[in-house]
Structures are given as C-alpha cells and as structure tokens.
LOZAKE-891218 format. One record per atom (N, C-alpha, C): residue in one letter; chain; y, z, x. Coordinates in nm, 2 decimals, always signed. Layout:
N
+------+-----+--------+--------+--------+
! type ! mol !     py !     pz !     px !
+------+-----+--------+--------+--------+
!    A !   A !      Y !      Z !      X !
...
+------+-----+--------+--------+--------+
***
This chain:
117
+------+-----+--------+--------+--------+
! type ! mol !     py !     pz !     px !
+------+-----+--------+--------+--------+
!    X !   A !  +0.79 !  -2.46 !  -1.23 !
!    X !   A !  +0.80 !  -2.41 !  -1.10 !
!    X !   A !  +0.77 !  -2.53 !  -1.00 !
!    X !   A !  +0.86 !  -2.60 !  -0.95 !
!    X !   A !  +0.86 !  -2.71 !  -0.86 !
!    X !   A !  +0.87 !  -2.66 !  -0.73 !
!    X !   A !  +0.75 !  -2.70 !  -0.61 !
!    X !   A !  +0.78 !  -2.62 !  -0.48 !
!    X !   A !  +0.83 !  -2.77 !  -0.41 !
!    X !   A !  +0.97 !  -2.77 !  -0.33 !
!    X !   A !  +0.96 !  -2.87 !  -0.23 !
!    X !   A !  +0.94 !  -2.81 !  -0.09 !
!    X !   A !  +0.91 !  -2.89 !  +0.06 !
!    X !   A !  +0.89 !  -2.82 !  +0.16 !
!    X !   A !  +0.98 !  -2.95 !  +0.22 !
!    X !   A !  +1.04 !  -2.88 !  +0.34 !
!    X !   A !  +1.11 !  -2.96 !  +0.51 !
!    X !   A !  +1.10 !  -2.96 !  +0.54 !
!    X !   A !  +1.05 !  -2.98 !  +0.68 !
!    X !   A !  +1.03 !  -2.98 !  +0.81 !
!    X !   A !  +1.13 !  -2.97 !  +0.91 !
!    X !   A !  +1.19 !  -2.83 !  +0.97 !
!    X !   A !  +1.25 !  -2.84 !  +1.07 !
!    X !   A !  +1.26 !  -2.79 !  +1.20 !
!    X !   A !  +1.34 !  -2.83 !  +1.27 !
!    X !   A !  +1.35 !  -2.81 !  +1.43 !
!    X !   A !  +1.20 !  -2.75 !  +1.51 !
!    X !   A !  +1.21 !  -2.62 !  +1.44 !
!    X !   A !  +1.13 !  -2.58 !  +1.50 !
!    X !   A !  +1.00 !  -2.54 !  +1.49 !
!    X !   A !  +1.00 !  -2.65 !  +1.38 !
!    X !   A !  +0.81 !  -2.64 !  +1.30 !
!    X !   A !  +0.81 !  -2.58 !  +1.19 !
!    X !   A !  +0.90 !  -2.50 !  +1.12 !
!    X !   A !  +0.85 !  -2.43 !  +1.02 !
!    X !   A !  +0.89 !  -2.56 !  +0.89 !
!    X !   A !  +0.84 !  -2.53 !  +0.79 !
!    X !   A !  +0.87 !  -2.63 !  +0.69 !
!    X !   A !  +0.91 !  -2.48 !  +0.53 !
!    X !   A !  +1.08 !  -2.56 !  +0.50 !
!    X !   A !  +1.17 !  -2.46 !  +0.42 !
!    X !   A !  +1.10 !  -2.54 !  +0.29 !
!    X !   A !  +1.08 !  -2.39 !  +0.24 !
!    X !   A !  +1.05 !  -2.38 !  +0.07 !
!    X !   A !  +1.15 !  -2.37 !  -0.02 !
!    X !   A !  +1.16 !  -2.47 !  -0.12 !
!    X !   A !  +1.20 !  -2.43 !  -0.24 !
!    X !   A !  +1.10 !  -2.41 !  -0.37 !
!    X !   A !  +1.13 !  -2.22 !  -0.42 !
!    X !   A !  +1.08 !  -2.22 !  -0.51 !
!    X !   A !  +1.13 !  -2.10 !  -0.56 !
!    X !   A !  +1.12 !  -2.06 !  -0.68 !
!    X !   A !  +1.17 !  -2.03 !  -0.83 !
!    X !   A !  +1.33 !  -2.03 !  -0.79 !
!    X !   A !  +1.38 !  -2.12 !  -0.72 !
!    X !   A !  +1.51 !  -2.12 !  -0.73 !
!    X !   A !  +1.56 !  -2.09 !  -0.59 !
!    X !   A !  +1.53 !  -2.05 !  -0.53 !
!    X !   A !  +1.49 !  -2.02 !  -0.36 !
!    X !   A !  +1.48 !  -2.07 !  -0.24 !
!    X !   A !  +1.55 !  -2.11 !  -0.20 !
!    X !   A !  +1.55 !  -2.18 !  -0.04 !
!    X !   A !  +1.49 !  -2.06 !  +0.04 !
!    X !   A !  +1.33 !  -2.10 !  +0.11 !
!    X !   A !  +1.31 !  -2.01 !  +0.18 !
!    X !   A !  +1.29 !  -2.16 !  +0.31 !
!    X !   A !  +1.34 !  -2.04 !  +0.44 !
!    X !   A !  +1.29 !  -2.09 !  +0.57 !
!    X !   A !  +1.18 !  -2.14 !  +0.59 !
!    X !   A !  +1.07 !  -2.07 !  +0.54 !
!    X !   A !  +0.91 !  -2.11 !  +0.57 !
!    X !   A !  +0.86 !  -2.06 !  +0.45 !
!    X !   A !  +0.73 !  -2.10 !  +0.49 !
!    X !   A !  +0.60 !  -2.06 !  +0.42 !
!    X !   A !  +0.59 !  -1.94 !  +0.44 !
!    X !   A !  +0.60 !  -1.88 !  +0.55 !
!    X !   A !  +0.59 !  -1.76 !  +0.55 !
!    X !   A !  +0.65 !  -1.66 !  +0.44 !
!    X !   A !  +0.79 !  -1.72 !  +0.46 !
!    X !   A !  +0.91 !  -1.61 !  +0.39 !
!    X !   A !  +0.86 !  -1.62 !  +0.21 !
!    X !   A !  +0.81 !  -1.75 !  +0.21 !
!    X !   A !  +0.82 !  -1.81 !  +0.08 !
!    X !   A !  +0.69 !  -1.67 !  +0.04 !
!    X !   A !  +0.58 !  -1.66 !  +0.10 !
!    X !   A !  +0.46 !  -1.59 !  +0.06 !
!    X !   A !  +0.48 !  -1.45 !  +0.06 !
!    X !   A !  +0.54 !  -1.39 !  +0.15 !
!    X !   A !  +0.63 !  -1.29 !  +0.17 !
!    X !   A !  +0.68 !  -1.22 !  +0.02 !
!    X !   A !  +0.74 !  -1.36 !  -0.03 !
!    X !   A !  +0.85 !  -1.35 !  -0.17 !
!    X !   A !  +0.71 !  -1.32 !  -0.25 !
!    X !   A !  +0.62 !  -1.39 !  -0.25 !
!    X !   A !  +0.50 !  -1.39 !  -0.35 !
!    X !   A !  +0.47 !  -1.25 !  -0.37 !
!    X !   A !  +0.45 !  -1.18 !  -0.25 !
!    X !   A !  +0.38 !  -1.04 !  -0.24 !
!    X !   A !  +0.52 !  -0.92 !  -0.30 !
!    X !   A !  +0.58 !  -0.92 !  -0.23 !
!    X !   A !  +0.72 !  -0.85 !  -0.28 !
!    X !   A !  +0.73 !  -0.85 !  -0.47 !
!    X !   A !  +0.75 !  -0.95 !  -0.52 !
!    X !   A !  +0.76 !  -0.97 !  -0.66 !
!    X !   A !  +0.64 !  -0.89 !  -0.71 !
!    X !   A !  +0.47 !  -0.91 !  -0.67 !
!    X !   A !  +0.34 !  -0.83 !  -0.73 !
!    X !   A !  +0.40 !  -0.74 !  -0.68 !
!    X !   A !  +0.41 !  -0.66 !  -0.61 !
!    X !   A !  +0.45 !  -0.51 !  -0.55 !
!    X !   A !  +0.55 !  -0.47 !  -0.67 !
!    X !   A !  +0.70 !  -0.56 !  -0.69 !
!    X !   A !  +0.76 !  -0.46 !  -0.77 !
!    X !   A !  +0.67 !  -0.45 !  -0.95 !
!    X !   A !  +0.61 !  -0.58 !  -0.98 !
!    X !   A !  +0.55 !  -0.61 !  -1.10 !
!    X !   A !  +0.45 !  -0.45 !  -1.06 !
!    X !   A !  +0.41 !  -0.39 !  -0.96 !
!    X !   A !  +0.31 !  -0.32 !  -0.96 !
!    X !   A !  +0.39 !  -0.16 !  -0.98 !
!    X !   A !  +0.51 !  -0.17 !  -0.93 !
!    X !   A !  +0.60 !  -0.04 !  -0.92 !
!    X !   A !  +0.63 !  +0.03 !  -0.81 !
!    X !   A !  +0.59 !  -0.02 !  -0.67 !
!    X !   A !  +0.56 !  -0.01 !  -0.56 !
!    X !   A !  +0.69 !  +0.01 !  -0.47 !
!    X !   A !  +0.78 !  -0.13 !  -0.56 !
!    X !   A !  +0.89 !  -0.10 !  -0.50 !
!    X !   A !  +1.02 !  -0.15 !  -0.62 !
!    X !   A !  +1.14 !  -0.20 !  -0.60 !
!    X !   A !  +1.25 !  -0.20 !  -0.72 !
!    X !   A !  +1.33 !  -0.25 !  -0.68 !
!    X !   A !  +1.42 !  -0.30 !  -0.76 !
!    X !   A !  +1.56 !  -0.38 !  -0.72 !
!    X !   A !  +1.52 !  -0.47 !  -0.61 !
!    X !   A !  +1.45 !  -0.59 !  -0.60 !
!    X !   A !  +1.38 !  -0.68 !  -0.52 !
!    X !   A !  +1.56 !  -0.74 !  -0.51 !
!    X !   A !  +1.59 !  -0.81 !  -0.39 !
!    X !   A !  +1.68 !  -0.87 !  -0.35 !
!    X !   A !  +1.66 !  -0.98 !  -0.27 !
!    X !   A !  +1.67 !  -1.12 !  -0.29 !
!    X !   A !  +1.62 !  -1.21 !  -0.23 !
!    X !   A !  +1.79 !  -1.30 !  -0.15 !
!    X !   A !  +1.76 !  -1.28 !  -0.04 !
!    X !   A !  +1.91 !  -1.34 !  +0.07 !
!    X !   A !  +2.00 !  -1.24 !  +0.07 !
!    X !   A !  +2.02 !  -1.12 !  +0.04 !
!    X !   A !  +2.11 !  -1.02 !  +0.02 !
!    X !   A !  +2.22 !  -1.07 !  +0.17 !
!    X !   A !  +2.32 !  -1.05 !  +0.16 !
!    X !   A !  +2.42 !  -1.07 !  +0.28 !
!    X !   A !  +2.51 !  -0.93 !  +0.30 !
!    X !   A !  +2.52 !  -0.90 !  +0.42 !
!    X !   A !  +2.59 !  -0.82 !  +0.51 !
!    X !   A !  +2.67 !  -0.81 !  +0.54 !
!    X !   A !  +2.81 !  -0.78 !  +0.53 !
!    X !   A !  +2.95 !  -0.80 !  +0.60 !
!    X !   A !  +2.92 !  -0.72 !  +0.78 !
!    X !   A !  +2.94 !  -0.81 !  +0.86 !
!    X !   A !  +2.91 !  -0.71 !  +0.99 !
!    X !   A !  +3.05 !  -0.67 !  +1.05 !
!    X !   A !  +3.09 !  -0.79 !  +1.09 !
!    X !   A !  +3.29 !  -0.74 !  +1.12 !
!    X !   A !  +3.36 !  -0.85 !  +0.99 !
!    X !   A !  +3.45 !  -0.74 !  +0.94 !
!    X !   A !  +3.54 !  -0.84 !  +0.82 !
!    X !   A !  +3.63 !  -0.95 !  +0.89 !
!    X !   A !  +3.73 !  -1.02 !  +0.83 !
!    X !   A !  +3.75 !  -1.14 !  +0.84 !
!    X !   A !  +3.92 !  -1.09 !  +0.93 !
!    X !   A !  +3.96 !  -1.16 !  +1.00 !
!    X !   A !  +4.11 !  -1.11 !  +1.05 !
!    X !   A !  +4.21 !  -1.22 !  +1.09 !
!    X !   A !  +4.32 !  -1.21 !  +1.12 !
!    X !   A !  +4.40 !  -1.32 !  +1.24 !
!    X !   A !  +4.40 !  -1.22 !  +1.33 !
!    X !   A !  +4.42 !  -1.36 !  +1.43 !
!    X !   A !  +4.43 !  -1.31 !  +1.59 !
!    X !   A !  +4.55 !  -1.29 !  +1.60 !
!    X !   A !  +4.57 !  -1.28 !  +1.74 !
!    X !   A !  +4.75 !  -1.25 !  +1.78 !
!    X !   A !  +4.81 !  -1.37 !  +1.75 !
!    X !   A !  +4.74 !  -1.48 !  +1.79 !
!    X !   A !  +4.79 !  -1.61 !  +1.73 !
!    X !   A !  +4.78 !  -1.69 !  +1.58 !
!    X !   A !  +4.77 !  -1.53 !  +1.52 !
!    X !   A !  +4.80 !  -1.59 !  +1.38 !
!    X !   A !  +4.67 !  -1.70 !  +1.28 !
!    X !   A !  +4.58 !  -1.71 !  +1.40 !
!    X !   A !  +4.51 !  -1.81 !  +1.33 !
!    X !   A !  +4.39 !  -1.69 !  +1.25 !
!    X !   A !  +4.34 !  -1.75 !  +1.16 !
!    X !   A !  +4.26 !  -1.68 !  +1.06 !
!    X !   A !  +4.09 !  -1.69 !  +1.13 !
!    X !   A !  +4.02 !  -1.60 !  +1.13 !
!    X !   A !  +3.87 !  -1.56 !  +1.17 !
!    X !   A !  +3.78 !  -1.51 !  +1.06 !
!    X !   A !  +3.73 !  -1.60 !  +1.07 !
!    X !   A !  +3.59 !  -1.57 !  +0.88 !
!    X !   A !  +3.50 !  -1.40 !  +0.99 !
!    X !   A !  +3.51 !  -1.39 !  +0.89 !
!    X !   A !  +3.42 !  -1.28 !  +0.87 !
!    X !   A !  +3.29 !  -1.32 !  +0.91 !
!    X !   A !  +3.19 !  -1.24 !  +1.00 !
!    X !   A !  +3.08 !  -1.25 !  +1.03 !
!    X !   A !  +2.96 !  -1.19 !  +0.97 !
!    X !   A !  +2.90 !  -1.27 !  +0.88 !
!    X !   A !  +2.81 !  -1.19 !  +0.80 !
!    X !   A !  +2.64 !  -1.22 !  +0.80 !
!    X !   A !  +2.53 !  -1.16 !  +0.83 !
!    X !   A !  +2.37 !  -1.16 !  +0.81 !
!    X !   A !  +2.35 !  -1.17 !  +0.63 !
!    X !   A !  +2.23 !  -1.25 !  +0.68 !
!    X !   A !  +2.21 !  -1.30 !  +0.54 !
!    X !   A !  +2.07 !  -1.25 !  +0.61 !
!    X !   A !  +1.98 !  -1.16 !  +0.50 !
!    X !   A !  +1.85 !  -1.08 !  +0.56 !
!    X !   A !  +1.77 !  -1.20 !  +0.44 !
!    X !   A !  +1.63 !  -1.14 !  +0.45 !
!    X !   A !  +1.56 !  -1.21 !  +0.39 !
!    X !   A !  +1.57 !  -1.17 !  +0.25 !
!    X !   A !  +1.48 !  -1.07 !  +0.23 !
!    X !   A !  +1.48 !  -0.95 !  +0.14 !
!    X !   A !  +1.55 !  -0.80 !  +0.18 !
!    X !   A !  +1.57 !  -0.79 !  +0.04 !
!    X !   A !  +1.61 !  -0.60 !  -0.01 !
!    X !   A !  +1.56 !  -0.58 !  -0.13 !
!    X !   A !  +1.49 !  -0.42 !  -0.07 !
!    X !   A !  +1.44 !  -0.37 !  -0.18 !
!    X !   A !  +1.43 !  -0.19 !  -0.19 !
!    X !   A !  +1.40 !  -0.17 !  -0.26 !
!    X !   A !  +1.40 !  -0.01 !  -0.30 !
!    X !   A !  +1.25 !  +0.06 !  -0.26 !
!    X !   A !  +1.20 !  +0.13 !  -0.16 !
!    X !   A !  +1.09 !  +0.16 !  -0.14 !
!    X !   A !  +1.06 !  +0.35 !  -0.15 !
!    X !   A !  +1.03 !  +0.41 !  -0.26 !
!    X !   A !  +1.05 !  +0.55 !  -0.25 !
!    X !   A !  +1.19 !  +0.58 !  -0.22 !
!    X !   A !  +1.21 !  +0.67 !  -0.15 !
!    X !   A !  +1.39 !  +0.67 !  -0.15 !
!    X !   A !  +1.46 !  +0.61 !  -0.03 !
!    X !   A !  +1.42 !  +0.54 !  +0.04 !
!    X !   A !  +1.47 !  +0.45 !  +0.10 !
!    X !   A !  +1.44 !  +0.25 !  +0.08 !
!    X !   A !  +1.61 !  +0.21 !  +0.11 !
!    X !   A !  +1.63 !  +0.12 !  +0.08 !
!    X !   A !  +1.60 !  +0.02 !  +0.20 !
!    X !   A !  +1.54 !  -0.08 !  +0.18 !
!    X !   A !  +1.49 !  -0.17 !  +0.30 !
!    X !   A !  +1.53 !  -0.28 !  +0.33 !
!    X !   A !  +1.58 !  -0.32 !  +0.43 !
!    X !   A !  +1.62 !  -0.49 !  +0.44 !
!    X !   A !  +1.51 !  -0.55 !  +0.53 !
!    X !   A !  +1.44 !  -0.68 !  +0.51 !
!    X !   A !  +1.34 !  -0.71 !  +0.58 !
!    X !   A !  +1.40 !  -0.86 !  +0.58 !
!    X !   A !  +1.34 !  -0.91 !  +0.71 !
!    X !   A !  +1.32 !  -1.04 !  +0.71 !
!    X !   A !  +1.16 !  -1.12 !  +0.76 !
!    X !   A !  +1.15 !  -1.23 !  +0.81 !
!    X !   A !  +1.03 !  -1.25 !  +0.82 !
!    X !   A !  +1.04 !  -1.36 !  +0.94 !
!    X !   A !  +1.03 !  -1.38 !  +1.06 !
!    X !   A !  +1.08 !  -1.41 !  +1.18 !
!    X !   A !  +0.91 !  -1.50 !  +1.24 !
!    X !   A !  +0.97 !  -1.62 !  +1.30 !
!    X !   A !  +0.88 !  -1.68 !  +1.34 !
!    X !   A !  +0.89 !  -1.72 !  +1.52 !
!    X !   A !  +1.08 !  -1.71 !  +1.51 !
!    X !   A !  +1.12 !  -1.74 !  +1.61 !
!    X !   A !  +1.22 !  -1.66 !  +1.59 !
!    X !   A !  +1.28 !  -1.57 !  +1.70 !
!    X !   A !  +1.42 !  -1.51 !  +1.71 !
!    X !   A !  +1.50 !  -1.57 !  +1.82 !
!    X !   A !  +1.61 !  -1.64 !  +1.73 !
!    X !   A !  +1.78 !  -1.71 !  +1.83 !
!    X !   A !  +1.84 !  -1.61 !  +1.88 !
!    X !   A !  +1.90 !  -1.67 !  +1.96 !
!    X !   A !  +2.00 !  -1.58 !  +2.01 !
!    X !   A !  +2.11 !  -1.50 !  +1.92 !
!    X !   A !  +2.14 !  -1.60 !  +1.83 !
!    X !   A !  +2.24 !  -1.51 !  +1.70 !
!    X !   A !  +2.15 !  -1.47 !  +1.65 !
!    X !   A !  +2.04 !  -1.47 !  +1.59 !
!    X !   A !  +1.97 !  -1.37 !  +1.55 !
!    X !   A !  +1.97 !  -1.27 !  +1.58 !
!    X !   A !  +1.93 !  -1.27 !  +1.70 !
!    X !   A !  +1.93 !  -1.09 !  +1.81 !
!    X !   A !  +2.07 !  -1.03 !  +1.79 !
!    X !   A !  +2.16 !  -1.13 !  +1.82 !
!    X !   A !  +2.27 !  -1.06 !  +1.79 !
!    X !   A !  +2.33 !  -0.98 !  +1.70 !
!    X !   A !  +2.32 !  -1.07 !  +1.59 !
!    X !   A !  +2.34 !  -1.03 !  +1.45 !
!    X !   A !  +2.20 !  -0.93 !  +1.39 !
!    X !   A !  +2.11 !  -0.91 !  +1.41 !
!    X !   A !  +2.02 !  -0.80 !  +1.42 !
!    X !   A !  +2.08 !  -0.67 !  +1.47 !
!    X !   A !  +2.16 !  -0.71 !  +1.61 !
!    X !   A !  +2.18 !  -0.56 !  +1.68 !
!    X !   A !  +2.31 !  -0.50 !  +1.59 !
!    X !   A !  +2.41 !  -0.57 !  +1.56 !
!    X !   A !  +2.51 !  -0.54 !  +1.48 !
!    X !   A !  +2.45 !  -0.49 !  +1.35 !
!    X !   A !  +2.36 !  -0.53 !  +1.31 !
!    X !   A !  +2.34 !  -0.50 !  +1.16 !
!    X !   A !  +2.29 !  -0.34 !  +1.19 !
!    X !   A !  +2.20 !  -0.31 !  +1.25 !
!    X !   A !  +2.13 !  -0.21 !  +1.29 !
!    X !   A !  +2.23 !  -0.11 !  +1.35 !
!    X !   A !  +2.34 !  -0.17 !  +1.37 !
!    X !   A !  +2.44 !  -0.07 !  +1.41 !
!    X !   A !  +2.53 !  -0.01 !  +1.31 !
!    X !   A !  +2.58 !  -0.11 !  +1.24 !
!    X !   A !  +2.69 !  -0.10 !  +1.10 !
!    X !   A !  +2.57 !  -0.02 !  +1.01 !
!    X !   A !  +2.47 !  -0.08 !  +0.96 !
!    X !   A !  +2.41 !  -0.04 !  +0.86 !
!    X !   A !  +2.29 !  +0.05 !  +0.92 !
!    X !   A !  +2.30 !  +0.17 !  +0.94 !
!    X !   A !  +2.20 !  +0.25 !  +1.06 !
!    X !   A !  +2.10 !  +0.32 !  +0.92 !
!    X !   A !  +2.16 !  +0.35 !  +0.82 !
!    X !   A !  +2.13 !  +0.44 !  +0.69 !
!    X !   A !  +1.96 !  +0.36 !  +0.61 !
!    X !   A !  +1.99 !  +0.21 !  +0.61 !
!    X !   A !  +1.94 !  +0.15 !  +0.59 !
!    X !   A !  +1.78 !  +0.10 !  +0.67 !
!    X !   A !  +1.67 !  +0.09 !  +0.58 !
!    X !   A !  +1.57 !  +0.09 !  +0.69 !
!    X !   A !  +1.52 !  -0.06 !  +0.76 !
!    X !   A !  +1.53 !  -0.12 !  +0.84 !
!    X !   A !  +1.50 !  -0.23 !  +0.88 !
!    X !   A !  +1.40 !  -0.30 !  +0.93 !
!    X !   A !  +1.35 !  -0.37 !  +0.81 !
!    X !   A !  +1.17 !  -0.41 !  +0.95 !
!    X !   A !  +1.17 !  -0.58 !  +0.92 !
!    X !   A !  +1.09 !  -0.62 !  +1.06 !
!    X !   A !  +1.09 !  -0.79 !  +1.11 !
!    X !   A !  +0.97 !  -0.78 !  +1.08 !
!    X !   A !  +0.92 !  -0.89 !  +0.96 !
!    X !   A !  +0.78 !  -0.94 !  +1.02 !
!    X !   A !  +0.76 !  -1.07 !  +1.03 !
!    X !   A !  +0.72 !  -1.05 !  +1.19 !
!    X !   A !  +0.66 !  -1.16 !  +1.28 !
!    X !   A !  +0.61 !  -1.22 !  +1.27 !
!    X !   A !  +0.59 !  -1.33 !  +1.26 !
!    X !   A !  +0.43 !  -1.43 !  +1.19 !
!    X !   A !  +0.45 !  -1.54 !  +1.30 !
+------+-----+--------+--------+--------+
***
C-alpha cells in the first residue's frame, strides 16, 4: 500500500491509495472509515467514484455529437434500506452546484449527503 499526495489549486493535496485517486485527505480518510463500517456490517456494497448519467449523450440540430453529462460522487453504499451517494466537499464549484442540483433531481430515490470539511 503506497500512498502518493498532490498539491492542487486549491490547497487540498489528491491521494493515492489502495488503487484510488482521492481529491484530498479528507475523502481519502472518509474511504478509511466507510471500509471499518462495512468490515463492521454497518453498511454494504461500498462504491468508491460511482458515476451518474445526468442527461445522455445526443446531436444537435446541427448534427454535431454532445457527450453525455455525467457526476462522478465520491462514495456509494448501502445503509439499512436506503442506498446513499456521498461525497466529501471542501470547496463547492460552480459545476459542482450544478451537477449536484441535477443529480438530486434525476436521482430523487437515492439518499444524498455532502460532508464539509
């Protein structure tokens, strides 16, 4: 288990570890606790970067092709009978918010929580 760290833009420094590009330390510790939680039975099906289709992919009138817009969450996981997407936020972008509000919209079923650090 080799951890490297980065330093970017905006102060946080991205982790790699057990195979994992995390954004921060944060998310990376996050990962730590989540894994004891399911080792504990707490929670299941742990999902690390899970991604979201928000609007699929199309051509315009002019034919030209448009990628699909998709959120990539932090974690997903199984908590009693609801299913949770979490991420772990130090700073929220403007696409962020955006792609938050869409997600929350498309996937309403789903339970959604930010934690702020």
């Amino acid at each position: 288990m080799t951890t490297t760290t980065i330093t970017t833009k905006y102060g946080n420094k991205r982790v790699v570890e057990d195979g994992y590009a995390f954004d921060s330390k944060a998310e990376c510790a996050r990962y730590y606790e989540l894994k004891l939680m399911q080792r504990a039975g707490q929670i299941s099906a742990l999902q690390v970067h899970p991604t979201y289709e928000l609007q699929p992919a199309f051509k315009d009138r002019d034919g030209k092709h448009q990628r699909a817009i998709c959120y990539e969450a932090d974690f997903a996981y199984i908590e009693g009978p609801d299913r949770i997407v979490e991420d772990v936020k130090g700073h929220e972008t403007k696409d962020y918010k955006i792609k938050a509000k869409l997600f929350r919209y498309r996937y309403s079923a789903l339970v959604y929580r930010v934690l702020k650090v």
